[in-house]
C-alpha positions, 0 to 999 in steps of 0.5 A, spaced: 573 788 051 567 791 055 570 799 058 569 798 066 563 804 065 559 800 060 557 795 065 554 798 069 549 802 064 547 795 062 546 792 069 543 797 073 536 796 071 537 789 075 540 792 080 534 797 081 530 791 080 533 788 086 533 794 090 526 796 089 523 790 092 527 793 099 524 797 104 526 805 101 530 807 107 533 800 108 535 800 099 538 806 101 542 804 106 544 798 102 546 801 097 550 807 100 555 801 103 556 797 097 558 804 094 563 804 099 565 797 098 567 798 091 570 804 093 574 800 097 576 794 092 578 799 087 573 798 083 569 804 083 569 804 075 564 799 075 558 804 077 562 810 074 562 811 066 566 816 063 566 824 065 567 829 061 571 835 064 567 841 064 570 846 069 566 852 071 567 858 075 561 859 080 562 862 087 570 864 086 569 856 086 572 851 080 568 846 080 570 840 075 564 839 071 557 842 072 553 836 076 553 836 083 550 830 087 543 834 092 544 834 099 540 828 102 543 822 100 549 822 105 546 827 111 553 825 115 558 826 110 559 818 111 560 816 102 564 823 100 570 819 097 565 813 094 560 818 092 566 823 088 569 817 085 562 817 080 565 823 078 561 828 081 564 836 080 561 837 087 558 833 093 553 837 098 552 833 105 547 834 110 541 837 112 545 837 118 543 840 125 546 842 131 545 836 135 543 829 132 535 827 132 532 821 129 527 824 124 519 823 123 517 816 125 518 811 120 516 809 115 518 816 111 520 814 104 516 812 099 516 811 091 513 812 085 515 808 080 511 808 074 513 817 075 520 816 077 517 819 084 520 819 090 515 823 097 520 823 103 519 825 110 525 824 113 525 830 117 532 832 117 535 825 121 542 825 122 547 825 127 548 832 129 554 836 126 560 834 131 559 827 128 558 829 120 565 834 122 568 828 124 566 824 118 569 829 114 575 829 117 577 822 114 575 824 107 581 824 102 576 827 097 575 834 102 583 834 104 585 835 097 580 840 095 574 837 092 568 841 092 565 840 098 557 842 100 555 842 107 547 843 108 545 846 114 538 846 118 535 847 125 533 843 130 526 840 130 524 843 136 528 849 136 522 855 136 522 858 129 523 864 133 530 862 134 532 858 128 537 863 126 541 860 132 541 853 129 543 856 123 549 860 126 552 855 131 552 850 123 555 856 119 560 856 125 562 849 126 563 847 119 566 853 116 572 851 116 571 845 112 566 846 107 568 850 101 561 853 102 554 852 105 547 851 104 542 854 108 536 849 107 530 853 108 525 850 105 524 843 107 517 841 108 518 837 112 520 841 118 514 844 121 514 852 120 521 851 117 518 855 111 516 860 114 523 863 114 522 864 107 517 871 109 519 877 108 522 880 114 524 873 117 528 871 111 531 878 111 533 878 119 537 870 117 540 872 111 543 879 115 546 874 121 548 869 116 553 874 113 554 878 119 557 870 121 560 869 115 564 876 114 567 874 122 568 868 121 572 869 113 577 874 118 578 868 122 579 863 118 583 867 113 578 864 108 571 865 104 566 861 104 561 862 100 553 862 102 548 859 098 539 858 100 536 852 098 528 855 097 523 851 095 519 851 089 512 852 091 513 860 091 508 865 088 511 870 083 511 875 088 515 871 094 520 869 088 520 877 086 521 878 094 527 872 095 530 875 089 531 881 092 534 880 098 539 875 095 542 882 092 541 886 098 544 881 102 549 880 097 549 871 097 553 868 093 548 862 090 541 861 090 540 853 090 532 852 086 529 847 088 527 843 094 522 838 094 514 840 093 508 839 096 504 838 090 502 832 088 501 834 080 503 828 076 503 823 081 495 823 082 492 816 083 498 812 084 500 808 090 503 812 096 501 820 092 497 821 098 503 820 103 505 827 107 512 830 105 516 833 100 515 830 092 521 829 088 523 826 081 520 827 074 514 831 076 517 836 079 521 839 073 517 844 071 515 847 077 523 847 078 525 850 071 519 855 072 522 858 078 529 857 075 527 862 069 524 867 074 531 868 078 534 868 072 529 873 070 529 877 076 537 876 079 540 878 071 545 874 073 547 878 080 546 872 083 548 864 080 543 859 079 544 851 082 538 848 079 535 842 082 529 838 081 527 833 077 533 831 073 532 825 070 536 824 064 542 828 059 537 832 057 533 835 063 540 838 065 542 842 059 534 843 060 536 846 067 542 850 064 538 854 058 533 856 064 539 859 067 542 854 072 549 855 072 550 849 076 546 843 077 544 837 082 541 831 083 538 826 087 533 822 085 535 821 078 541 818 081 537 812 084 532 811 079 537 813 072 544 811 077 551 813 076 550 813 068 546 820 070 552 824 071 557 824 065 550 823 061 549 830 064 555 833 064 555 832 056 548 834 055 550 840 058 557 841 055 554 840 049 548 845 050 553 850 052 556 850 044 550 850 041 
């Protein structure tokens, strides 16, 4: 008999045949729903395949395997448990931001297939986080202790001078849920947002972030750890700098990379011109190159989740032996889907042995 798993390896393509003849915003949303239905019926097993358990201890957390799914794909933590049933060790929700806003007009997602590329300029839309707290709320997988992510960010129309506020106001609401939180400071899609990664503006939000997190910990009787998502167009001195600050500030986690403005690997084709953030195939050098230079500079001080790029098994071992010891993905699950996770959880697994 055909094992539950192997269906979907098979089908899969079809499936992404299909969705891909949809506009990308509206296949996104389809396909989150129908996630949902087989979670529902009980039949998640048709997307989800076999997943080795792989424990790793990172941040004091225990995560069951070492592959997580990116922020981005459930902005308002409305799929967790469909999404945990795949058998990702970890689920990120968000980017999230004090009050809902809609995002950057549409259209605002665009792929590249014939490079398994995904631009987006989406614009951190969701529904605010008093309904991303209220999505939470219903989830079993948060309840009963799954790793939690939530991905918090600024208003688009909060001055950049203020953008600490944003941030502060999320790591309040959601400390209580969220086993930790990521502070996304490098989408290019936010304007200004990256200017926080400077210097003196990243050294004043990293000094209030703990501040926050060293109050709320009395408060809450509990620690939830804090990881910065960065992006990946940094020169070796902005990395040096980051890296820096990381230690000073004592983070917990450093989330490389976010999506890139270059448009290396994609030139040429259809929708390479569109302005936003690239993801997929031809950001994993750049990521790795970025995860080598933490890993380089940090010496271990600070835990690397390596994102970016993850296509296949092998591209997640690649992330590890750059110096990731967590990884994430996105747009390898859209273009690759479920299979991805357990594929990257024994890549991983087994360039750990050797």
């Amino acid at each position: 008999m055909l094992r539950c798993g192997r269906i979907v390896t098979m089908l899969y393509p079809l499936l992404r045949n299909f969705f891909f003849a949809l506009d990308p915003e509206t296949a996104h949303g389809l396909g989150l729903s129908g996630v949902d239905l087989l979670k529902t019926v009980g039949a998640s097993c048709l997307l989800s395949g076999e997943v080795p358990t792989d424990p790793v201890e990172v941040m004091g957390l225990t995560f069951p395997n070492p592959v997580g799914l990116a922020a981005g794909l459930d902005k308002n933590g409305e799929h967790i448990d469909a999404l945990a049933a795949l058998g990702f060790g970890s689920i990120e929700i968000g980017t999230v931001t004090p009050r809902a806003q809609p995002g950057n007009p549409k259209p605002r997602l665009f792929r590249v297939p014939e490079r398994q590329a995904i631009i987006n300029r989406m614009g951190f839309n969701n529904d605010g986080v008093d309904r991303l707290l209220a999505n939470v709320s219903t989830s079993r997988f948060a309840r009963s202790g799954g790793i939690l992510g939530i991905n918090i960010g600024k208003n688009f129309d909060t001055p950049i001078d203020r953008a600490a506020d944003d941030y502060l106001i999320c790591l309040d609401r959601v400390y209580q849920v969220a086993s930790y939180v990521t502070v996304n400071i490098s989408s290019p899609n936010t304007r200004n947002l990256r200017e926080l990664q400077q210097d003196a503006a990243l050294a004043a939000l990293l000094g209030s972030l703990k501040t926050t997190q060293a109050r709320l910990t009395d408060r809450h009787g509990r620690y939830v750890p804090l990881a910065l998502k960065i992006a990946p167009d940094l020169d070796e001195l902005q990395i040096q700098a980051i890296a820096d600050l990381l230690r000073r500030h004592h983070m917990d986690a450093v989330i490389a990379t976010n999506t890139t403005l270059s448009r290396t690997g994609v030139e040429g084709r259809a929708n390479s011109e569109e302005a936003g953030g690239l993801s997929g195939a031809p950001l994993l050098a750049m990521s790795n190159a970025v995860v080598r230079q933490l890993a380089a500079r940090l010496a271990g001080e600070v835990p690397i989740i390596g994102v970016g790029g993850i296509m296949s098994g092998a591209d997640a071992a690649a992330k590890v032996a750059a110096g990731a010891c967590l990884v994430q993905f996105y747009t390898g699950f859209i273009y690759r889907g479920p299979a991805l996770v357990g594929e990257a959880v024994a890549a991983i697994a087994r360039q750990r042995r050797d």
